[in-house]
Each structure stands twice: as C-alpha cells, then as structure tokens.
N, CA, C and O atoms as a GROMACS GRO file, in nm:
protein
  608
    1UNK      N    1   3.699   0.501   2.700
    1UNK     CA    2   3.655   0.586   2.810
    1UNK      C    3   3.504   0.570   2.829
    1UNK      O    4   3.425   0.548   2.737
    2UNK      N    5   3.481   0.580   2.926
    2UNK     CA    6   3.315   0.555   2.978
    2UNK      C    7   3.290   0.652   3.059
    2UNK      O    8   3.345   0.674   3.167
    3UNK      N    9   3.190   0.723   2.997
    3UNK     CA   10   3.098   0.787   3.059
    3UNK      C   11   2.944   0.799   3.146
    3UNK      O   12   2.836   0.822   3.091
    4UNK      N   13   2.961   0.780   3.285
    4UNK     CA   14   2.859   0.767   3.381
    4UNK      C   15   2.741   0.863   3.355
    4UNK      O   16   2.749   0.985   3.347
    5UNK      N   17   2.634   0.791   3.344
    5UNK     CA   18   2.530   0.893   3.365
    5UNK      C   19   2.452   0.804   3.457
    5UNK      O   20   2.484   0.696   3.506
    6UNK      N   21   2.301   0.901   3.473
    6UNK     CA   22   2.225   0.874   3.570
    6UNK      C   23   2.101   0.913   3.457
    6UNK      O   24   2.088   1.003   3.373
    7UNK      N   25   2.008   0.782   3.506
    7UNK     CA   26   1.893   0.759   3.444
    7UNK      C   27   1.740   0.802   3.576
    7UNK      O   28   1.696   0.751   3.680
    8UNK      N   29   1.706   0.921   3.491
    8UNK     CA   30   1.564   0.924   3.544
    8UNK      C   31   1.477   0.825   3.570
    8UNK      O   32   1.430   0.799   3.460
    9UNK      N   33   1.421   0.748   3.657
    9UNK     CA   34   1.327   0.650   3.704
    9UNK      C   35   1.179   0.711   3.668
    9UNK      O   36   1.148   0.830   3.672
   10UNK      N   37   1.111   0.619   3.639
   10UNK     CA   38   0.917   0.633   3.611
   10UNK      C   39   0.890   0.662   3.760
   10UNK      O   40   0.928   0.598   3.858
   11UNK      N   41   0.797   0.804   3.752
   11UNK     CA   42   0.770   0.887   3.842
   11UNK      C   43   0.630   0.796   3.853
   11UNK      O   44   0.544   0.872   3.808
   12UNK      N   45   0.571   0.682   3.887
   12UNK     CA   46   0.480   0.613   3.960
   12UNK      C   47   0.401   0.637   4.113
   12UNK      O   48   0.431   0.583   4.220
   13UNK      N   49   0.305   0.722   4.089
   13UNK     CA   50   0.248   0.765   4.179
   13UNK      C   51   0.189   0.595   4.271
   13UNK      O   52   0.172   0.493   4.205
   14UNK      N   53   0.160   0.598   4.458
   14UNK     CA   54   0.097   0.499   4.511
   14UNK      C   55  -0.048   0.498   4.518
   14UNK      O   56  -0.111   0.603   4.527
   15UNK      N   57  -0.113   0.366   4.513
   15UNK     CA   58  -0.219   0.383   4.514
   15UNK      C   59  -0.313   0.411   4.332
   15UNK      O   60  -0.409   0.479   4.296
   16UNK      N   61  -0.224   0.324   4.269
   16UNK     CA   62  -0.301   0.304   4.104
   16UNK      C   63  -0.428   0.248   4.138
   16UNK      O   64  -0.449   0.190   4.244
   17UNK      N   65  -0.537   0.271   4.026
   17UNK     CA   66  -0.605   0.206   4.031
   17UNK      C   67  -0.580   0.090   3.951
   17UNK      O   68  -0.491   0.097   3.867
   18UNK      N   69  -0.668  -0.049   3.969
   18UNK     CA   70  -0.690  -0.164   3.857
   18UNK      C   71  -0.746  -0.103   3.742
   18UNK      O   72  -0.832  -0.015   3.743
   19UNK      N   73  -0.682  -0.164   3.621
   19UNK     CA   74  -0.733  -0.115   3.516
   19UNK      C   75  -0.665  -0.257   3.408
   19UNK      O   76  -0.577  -0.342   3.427
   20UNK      N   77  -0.764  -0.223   3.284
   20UNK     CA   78  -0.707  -0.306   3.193
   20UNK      C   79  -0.742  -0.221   3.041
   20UNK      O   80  -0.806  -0.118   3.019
   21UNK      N   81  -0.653  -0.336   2.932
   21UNK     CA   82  -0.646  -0.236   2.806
   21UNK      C   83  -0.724  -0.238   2.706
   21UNK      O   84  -0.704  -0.190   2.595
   22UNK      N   85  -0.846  -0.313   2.759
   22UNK     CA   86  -0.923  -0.357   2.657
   22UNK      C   87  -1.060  -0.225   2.661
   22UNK      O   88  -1.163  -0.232   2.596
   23UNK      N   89  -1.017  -0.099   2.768
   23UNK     CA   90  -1.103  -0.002   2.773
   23UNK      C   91  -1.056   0.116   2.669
   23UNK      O   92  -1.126   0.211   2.634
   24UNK      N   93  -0.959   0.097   2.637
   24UNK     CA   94  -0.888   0.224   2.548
   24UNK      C   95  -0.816   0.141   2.427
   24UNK      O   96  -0.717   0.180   2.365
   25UNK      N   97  -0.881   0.030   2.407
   25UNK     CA   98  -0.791  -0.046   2.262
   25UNK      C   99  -0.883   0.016   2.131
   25UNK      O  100  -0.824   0.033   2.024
   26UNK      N  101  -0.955   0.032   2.137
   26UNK     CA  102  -1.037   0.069   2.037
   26UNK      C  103  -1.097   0.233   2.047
   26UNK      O  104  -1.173   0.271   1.958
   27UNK      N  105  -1.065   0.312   2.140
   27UNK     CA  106  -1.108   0.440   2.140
   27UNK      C  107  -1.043   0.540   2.033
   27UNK      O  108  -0.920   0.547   2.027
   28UNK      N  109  -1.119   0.614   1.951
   28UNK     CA  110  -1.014   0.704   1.918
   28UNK      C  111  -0.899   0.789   1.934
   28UNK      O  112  -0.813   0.827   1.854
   29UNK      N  113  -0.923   0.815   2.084
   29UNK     CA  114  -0.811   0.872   2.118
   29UNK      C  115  -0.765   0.811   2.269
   29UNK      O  116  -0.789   0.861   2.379
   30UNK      N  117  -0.714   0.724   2.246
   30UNK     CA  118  -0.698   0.612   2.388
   30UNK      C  119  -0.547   0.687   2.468
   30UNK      O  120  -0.444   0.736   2.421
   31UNK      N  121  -0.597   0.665   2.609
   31UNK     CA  122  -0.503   0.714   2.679
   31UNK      C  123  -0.535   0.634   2.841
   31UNK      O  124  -0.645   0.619   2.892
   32UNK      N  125  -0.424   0.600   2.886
   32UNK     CA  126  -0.400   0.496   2.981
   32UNK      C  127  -0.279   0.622   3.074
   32UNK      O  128  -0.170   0.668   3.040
   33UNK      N  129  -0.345   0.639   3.173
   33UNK     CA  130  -0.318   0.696   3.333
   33UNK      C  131  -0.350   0.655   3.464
   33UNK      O  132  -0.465   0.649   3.508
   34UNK      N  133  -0.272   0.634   3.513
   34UNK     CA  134  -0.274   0.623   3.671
   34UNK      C  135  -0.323   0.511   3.700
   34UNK      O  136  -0.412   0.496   3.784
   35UNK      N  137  -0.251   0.383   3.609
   35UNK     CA  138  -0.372   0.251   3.617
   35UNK      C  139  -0.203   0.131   3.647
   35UNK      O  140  -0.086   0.139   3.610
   36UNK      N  141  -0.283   0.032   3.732
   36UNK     CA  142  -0.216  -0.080   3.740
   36UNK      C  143  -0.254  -0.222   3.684
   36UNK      O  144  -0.359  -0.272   3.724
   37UNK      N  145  -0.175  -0.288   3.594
   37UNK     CA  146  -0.209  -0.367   3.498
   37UNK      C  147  -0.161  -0.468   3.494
   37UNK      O  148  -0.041  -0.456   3.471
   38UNK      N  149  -0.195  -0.581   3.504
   38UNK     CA  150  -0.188  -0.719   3.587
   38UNK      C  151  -0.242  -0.837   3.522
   38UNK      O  152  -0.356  -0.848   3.476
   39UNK      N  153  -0.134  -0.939   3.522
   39UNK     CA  154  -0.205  -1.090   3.507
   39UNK      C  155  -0.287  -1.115   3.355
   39UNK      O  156  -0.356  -1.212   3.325
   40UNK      N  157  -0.258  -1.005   3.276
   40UNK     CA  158  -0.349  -0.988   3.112
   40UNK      C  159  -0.256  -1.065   2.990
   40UNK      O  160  -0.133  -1.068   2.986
   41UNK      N  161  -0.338  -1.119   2.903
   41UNK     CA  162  -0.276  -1.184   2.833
   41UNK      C  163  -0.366  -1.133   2.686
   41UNK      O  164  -0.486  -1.159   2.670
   42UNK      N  165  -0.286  -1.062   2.594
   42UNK     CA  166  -0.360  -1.045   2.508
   42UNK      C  167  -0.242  -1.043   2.391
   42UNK      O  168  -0.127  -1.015   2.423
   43UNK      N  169  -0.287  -1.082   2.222
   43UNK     CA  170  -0.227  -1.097   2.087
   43UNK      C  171  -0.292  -1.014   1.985
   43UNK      O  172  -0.414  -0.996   1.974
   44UNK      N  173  -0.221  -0.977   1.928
   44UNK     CA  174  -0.244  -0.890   1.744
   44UNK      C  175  -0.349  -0.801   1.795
   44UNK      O  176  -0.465  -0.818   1.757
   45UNK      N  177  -0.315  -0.695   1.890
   45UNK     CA  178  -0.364  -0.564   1.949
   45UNK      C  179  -0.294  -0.474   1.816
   45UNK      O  180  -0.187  -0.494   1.757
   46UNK      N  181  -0.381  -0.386   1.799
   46UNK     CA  182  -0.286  -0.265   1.731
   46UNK      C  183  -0.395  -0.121   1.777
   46UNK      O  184  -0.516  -0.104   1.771
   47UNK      N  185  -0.298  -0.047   1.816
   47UNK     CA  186  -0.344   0.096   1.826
   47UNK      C  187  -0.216   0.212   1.775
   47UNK      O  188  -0.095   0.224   1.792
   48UNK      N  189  -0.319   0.283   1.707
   48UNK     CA  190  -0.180   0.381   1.674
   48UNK      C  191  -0.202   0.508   1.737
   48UNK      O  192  -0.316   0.550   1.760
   49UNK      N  193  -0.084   0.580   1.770
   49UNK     CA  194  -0.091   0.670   1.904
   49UNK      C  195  -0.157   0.661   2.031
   49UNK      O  196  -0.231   0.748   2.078
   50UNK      N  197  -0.125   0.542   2.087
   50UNK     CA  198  -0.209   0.492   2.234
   50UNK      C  199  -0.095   0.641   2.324
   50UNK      O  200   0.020   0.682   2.310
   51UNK      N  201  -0.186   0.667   2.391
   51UNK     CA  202  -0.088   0.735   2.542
   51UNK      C  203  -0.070   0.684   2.609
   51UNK      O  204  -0.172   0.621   2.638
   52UNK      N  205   0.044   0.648   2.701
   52UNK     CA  206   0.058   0.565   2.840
   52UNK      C  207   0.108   0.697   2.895
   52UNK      O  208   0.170   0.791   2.844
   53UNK      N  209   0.064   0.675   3.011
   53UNK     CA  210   0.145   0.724   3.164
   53UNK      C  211   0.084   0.739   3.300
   53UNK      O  212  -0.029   0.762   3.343
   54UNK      N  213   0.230   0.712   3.363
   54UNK     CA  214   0.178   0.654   3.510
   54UNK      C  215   0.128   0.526   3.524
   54UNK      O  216   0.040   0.510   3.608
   55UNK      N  217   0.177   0.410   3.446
   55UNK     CA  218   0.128   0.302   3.423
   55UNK      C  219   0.241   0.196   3.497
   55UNK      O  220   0.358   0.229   3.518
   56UNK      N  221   0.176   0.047   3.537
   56UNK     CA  222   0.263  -0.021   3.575
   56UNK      C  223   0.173  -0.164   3.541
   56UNK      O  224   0.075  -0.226   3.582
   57UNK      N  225   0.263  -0.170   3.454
   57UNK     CA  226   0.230  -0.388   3.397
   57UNK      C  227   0.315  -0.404   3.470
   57UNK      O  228   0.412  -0.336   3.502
   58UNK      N  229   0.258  -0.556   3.515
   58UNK     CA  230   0.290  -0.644   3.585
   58UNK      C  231   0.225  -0.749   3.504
   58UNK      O  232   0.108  -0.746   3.468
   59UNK      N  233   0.350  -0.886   3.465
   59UNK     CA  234   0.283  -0.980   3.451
   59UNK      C  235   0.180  -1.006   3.309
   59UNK      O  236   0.080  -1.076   3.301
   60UNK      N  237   0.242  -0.929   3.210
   60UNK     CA  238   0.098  -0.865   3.112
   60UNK      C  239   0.196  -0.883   2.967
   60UNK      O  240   0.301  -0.834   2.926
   61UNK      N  241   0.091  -0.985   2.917
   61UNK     CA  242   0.126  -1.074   2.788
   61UNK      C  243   0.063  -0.994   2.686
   61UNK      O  244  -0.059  -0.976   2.690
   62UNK      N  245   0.162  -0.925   2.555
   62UNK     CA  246   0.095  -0.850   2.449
   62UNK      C  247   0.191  -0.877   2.336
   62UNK      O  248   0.269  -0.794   2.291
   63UNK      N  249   0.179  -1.005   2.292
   63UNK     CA  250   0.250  -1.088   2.184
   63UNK      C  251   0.205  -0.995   2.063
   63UNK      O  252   0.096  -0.938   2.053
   64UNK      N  253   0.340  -0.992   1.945
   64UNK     CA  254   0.232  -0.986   1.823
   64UNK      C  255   0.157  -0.861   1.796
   64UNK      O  256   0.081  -0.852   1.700
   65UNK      N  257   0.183  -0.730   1.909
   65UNK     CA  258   0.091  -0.623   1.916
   65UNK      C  259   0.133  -0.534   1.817
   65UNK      O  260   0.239  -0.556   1.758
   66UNK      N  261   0.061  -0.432   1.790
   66UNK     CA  262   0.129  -0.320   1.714
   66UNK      C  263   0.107  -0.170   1.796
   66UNK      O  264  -0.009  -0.152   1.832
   67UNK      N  265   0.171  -0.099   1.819
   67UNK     CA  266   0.172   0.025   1.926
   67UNK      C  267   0.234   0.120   1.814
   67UNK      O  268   0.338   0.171   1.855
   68UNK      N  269   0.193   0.162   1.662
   68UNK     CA  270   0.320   0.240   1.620
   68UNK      C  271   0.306   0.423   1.704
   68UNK      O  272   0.214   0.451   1.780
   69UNK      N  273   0.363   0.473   1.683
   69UNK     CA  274   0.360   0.643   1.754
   69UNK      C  275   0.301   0.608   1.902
   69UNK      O  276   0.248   0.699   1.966
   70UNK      N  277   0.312   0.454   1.965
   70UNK     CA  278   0.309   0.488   2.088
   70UNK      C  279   0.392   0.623   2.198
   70UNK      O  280   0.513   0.646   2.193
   71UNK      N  281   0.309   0.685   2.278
   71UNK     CA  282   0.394   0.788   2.373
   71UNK      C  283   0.364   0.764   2.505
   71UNK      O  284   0.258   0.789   2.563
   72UNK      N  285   0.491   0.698   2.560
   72UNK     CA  286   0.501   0.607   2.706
   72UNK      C  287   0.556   0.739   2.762
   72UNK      O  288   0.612   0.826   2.695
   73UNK      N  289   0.529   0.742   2.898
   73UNK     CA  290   0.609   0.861   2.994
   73UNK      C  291   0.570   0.799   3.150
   73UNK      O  292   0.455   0.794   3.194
   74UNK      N  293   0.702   0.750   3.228
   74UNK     CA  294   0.665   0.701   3.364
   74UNK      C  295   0.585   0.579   3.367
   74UNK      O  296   0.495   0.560   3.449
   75UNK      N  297   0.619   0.494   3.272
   75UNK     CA  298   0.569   0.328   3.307
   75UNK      C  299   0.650   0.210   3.341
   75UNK      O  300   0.773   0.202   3.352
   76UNK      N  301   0.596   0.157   3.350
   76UNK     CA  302   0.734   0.022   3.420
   76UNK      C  303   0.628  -0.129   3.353
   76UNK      O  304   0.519  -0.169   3.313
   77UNK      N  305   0.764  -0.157   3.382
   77UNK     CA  306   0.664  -0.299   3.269
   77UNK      C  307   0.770  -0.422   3.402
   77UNK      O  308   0.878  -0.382   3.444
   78UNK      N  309   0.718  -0.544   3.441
   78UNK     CA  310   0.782  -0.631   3.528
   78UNK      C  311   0.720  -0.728   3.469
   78UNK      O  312   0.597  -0.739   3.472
   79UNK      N  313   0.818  -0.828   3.393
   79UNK     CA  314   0.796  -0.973   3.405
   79UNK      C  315   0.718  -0.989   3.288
   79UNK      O  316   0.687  -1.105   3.260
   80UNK      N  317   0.670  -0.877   3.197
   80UNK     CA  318   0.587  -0.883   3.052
   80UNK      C  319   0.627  -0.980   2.954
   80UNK      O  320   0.740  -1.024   2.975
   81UNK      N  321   0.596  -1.005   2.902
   81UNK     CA  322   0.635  -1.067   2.719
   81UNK      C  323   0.554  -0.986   2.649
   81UNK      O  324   0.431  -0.987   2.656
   82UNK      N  325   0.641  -0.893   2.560
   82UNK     CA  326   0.593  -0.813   2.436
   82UNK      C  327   0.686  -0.898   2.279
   82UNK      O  328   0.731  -0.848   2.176
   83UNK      N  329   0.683  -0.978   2.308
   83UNK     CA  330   0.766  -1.037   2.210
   83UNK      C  331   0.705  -1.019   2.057
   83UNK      O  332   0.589  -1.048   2.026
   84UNK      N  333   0.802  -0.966   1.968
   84UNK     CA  334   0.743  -0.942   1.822
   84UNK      C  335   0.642  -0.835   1.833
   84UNK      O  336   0.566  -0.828   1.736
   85UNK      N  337   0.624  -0.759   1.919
   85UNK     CA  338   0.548  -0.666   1.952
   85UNK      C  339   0.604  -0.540   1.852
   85UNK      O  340   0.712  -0.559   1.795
   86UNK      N  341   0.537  -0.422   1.833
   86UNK     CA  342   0.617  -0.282   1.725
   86UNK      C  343   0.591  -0.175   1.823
   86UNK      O  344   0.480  -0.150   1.871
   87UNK      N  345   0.691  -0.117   1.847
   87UNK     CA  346   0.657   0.050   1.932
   87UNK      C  347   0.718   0.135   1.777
   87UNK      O  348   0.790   0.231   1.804
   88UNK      N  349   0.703   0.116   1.670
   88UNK     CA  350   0.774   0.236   1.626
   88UNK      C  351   0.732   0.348   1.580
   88UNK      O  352   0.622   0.365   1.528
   89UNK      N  353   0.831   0.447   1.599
   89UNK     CA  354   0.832   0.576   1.617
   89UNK      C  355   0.752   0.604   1.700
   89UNK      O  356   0.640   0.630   1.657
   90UNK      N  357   0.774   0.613   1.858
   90UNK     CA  358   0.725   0.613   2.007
   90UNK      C  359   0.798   0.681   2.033
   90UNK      O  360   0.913   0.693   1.989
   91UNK      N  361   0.736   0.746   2.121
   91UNK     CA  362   0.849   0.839   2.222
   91UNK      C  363   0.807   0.786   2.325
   91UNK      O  364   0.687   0.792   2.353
   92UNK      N  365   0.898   0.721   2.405
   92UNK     CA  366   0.931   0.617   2.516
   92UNK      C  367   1.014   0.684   2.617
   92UNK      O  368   1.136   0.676   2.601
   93UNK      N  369   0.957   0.763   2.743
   93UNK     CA  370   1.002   0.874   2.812
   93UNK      C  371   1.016   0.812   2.968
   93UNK      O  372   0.911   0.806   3.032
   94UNK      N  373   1.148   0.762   3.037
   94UNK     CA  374   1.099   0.763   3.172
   94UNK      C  375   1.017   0.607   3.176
   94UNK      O  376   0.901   0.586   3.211
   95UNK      N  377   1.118   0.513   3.131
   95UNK     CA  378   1.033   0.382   3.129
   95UNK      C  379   1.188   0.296   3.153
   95UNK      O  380   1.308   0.314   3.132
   96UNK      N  381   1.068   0.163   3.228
   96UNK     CA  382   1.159   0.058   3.311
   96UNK      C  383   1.088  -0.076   3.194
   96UNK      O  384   0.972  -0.081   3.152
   97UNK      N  385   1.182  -0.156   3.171
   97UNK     CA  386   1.181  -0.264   3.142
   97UNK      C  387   1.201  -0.405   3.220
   97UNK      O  388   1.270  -0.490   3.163
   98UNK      N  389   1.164  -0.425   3.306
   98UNK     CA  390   1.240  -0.532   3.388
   98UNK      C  391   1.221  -0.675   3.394
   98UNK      O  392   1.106  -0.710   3.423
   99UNK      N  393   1.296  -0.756   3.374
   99UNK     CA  394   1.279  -0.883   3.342
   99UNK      C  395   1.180  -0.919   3.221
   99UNK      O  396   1.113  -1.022   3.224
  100UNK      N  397   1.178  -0.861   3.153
  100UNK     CA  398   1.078  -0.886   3.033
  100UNK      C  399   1.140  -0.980   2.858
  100UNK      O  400   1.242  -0.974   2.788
  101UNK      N  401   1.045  -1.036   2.855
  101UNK     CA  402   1.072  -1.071   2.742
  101UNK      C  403   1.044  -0.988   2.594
  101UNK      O  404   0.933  -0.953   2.554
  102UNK      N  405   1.168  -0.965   2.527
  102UNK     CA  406   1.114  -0.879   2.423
  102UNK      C  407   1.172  -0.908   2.297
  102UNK      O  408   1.197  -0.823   2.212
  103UNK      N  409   1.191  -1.029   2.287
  103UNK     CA  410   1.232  -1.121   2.165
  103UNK      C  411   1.148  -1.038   2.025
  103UNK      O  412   1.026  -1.022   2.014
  104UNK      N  413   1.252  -0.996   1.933
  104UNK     CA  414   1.202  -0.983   1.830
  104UNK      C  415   1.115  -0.824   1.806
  104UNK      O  416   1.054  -0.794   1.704
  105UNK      N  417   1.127  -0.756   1.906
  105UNK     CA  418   1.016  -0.602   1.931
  105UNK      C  419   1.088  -0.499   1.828
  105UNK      O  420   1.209  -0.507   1.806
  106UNK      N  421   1.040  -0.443   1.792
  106UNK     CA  422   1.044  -0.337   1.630
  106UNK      C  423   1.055  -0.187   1.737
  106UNK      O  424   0.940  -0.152   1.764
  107UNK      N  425   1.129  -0.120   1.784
  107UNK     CA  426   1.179  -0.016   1.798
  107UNK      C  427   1.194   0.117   1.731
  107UNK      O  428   1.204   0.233   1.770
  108UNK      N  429   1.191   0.049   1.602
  108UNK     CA  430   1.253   0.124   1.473
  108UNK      C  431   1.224   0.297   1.485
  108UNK      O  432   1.120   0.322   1.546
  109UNK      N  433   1.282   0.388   1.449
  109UNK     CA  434   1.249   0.521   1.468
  109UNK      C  435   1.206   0.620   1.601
  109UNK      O  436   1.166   0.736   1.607
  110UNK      N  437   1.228   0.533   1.688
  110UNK     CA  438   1.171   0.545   1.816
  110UNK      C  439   1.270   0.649   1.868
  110UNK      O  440   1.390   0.669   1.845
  111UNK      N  441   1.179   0.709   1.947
  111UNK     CA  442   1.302   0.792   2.061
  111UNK      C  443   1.284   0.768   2.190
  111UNK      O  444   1.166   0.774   2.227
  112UNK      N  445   1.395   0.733   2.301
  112UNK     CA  446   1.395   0.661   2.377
  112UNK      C  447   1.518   0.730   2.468
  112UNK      O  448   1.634   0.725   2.428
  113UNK      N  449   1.478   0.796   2.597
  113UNK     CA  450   1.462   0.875   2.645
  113UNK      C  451   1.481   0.871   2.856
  113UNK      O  452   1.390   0.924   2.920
  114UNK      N  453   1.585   0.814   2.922
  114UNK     CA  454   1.563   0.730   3.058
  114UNK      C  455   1.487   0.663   3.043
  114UNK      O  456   1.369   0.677   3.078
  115UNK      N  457   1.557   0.530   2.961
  115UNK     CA  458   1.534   0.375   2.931
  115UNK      C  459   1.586   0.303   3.026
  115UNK      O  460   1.687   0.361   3.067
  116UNK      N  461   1.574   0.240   3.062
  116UNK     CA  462   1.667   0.138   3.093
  116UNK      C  463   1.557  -0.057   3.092
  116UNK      O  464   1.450  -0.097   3.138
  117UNK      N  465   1.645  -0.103   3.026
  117UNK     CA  466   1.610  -0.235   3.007
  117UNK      C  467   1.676  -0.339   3.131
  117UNK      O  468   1.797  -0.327   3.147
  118UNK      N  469   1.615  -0.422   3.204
  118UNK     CA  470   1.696  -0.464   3.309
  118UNK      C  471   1.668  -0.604   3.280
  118UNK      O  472   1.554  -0.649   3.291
  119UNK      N  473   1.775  -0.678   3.240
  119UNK     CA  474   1.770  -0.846   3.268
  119UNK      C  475   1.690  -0.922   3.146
  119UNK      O  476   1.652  -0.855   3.050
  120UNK      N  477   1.671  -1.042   3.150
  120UNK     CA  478   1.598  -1.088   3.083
  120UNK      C  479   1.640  -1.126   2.893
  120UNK      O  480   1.756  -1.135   2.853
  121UNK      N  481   1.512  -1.143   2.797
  121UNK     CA  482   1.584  -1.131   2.639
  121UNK      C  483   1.484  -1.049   2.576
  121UNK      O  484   1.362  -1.030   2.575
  122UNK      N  485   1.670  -0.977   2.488
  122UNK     CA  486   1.600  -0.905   2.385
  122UNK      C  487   1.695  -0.918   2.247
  122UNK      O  488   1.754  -0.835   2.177
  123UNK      N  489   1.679  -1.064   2.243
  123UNK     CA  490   1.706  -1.059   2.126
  123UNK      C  491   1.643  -1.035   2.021
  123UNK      O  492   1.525  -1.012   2.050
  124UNK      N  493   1.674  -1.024   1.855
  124UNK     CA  494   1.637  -0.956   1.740
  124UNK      C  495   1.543  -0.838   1.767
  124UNK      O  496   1.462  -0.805   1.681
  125UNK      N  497   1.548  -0.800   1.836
  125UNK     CA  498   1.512  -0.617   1.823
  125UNK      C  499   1.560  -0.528   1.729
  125UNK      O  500   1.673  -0.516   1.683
  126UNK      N  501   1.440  -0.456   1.704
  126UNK     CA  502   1.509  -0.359   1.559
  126UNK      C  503   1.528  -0.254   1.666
  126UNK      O  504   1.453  -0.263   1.762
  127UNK      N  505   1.642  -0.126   1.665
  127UNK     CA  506   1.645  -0.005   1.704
  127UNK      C  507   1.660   0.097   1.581
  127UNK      O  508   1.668   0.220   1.577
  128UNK      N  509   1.659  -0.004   1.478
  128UNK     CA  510   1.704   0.106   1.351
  128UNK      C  511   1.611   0.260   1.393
  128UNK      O  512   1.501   0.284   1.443
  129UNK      N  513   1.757   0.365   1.326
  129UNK     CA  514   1.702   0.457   1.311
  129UNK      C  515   1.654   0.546   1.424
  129UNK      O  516   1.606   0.659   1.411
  130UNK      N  517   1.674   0.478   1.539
  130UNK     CA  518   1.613   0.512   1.673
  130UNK      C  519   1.747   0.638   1.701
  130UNK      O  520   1.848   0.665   1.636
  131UNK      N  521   1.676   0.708   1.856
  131UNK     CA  522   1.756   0.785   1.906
  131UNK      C  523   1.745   0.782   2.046
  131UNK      O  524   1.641   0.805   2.107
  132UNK      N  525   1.879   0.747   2.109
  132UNK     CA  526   1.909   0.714   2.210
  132UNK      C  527   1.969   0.846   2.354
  132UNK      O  528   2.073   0.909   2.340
  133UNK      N  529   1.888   0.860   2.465
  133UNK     CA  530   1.957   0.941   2.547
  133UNK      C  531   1.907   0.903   2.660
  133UNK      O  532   1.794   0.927   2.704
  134UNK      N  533   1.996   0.840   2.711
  134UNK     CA  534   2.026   0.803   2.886
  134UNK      C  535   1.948   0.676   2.898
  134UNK      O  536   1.860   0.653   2.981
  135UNK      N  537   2.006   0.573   2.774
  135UNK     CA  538   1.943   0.463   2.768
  135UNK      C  539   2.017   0.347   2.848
  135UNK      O  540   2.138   0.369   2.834
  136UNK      N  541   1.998   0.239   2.924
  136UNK     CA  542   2.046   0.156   2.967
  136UNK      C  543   2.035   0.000   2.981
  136UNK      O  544   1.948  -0.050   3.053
  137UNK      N  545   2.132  -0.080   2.905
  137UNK     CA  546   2.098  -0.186   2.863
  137UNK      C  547   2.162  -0.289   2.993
  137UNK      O  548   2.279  -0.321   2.972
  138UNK      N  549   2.119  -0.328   3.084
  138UNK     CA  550   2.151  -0.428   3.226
  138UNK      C  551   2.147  -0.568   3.224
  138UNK      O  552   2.039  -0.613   3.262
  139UNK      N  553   2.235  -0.655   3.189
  139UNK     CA  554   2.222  -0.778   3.209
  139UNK      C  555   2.115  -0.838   3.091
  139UNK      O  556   2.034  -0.928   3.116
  140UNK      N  557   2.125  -0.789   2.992
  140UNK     CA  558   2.074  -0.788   2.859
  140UNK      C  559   2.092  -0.887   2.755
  140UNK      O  560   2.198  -0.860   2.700
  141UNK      N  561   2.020  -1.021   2.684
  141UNK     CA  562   2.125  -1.057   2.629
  141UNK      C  563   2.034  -0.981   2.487
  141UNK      O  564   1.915  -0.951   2.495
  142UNK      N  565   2.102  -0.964   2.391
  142UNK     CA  566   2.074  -0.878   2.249
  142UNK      C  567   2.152  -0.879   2.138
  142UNK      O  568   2.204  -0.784   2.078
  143UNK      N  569   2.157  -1.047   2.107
  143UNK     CA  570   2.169  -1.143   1.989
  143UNK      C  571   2.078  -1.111   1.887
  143UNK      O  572   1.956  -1.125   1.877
  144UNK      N  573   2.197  -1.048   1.784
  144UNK     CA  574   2.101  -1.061   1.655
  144UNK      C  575   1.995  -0.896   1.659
  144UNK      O  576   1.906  -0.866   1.580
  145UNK      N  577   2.049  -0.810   1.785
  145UNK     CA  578   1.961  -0.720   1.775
  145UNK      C  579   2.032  -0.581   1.678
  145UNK      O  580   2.155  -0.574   1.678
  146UNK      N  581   1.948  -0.471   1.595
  146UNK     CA  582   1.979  -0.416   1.515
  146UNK      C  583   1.973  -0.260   1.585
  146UNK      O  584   1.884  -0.204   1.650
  147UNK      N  585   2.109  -0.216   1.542
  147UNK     CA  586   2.128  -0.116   1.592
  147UNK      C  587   2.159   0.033   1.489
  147UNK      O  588   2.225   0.127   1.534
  148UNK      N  589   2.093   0.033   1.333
  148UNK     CA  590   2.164   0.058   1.240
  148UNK      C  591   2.107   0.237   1.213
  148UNK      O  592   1.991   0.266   1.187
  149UNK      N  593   2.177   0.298   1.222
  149UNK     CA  594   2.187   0.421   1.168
  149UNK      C  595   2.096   0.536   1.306
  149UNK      O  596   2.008   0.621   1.296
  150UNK      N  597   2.194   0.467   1.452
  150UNK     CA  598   2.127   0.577   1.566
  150UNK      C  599   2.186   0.684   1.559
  150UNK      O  600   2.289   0.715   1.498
  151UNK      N  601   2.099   0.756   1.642
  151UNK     CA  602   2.168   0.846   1.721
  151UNK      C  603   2.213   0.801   1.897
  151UNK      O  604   2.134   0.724   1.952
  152UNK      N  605   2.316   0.842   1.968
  152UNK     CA  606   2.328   0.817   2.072
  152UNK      C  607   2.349   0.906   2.149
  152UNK      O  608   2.363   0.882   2.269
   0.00000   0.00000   0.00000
C-alpha cells in the first residue's frame, strides 16, 4: 500500500541578492539569507553549525566539504556537486535537491524534513540513523546508499 503525501517546496523569496560563501565560512556564527549562489567552485570547506535560508545554488561545486549541525530551511540547490560532502546531524527543512551530484554525502543523524531529491546520483550516501518526514527520492539512482537504523 502506498501512501501519497505532499511535500512542502523552499519558500524562495524574488529578487536574491548575489552572494557567495566565502563571507560566512569562517565567521563564528555564519548565517547565509536571502542570497543567490552561482558558478562557485570550492573543496575541504568545513563549518560547524553554518545557517542557510532562503538560499538558492545554482551551479556551485563544494566537494569534500564538512557542514556537520548544518540548519538548511527553504534552499534549493540546481545542478551542484556536493559529492563526499558531510551534513551530519543537520536539520534540513524545506529543501530541493535537483539534478545534483551527491555521490558519497554523509547524512548520518540528520533530520530531514520536505526533502525531496530530484534526478541525478546519489550513490553511497550514508542516511544512517537519520529521520525521515515527507522525504522524496525522484528518479534517483542510490547504489550502495545506507539506510540503517531510520526513522520514517
């Protein structure tokens, strides 16, 4: 039996400004709002408890990063590679994945929250431990990805 739900979409206000992440990678208390993020290519970033929201990558390379206790709310990511990248234990609220590459991304403990992943690879992803509500996996392939001890 299958049960239909409906996934909340990232509430993306028009009219972001340009912005990039190299203004809040190193702040103590970094927080990323109302910014549009584009054409960036960056490796072995780590911030722990970054804030996102109201954010929209486009196009934006963050190989190799570490984000642990990231807290996303209303971002959209198009066409990224976060590959081998770590969100864990994030609360990931109201976020689009689309066409992205996310080979290998560490999930682990995360709570994840009107997800939806659309297209593209995600293989070896950890979700261990994660908790899942009104998550959506679209045209996904997710070989080898770990799904061990959720909640759903």
């Amino acid at each position: 039996m299958t049960t239909k739900f409906k996934i909340e979409r990232p509430l993306i206000p028009n009219g972001l400004t340009e912005g990039t992440l190299e203004d809040v990678l190193y702040d103590e208390e970094p927080y990323l709002s109302n910014l549009l993020i584009t054409n960036t290519s960056r490796e072995n970033d780590s911030n722990d408890g970054l804030i996102v929201s109201k954010v929209l990558f486009q196009k934006v390379s963050l190989i190799h990063s570490n984000f642990n206790k990231i807290d996303m709310t209303d971002v959209i990511f198009e066409n990224c590679d976060l590959s081998n990248s770590t969100f864990n234990e994030g609360i990931i609220h109201r976020v689009t994945f689309k066409n992205c590459k996310l080979l290998g991304v560490d999930f682990s403990e995360a709570h994840l929250g009107n997800v939806s992943f659309e297209g593209f690879i995600k293989n070896l992803c950890n979700f261990g431990v994660a908790r899942f509500k009104q998550v959506c996996f679209d045209q996904s392939s997710l070989r080898g990805t770990s799904f061990y001890d959720c909640q759903f």
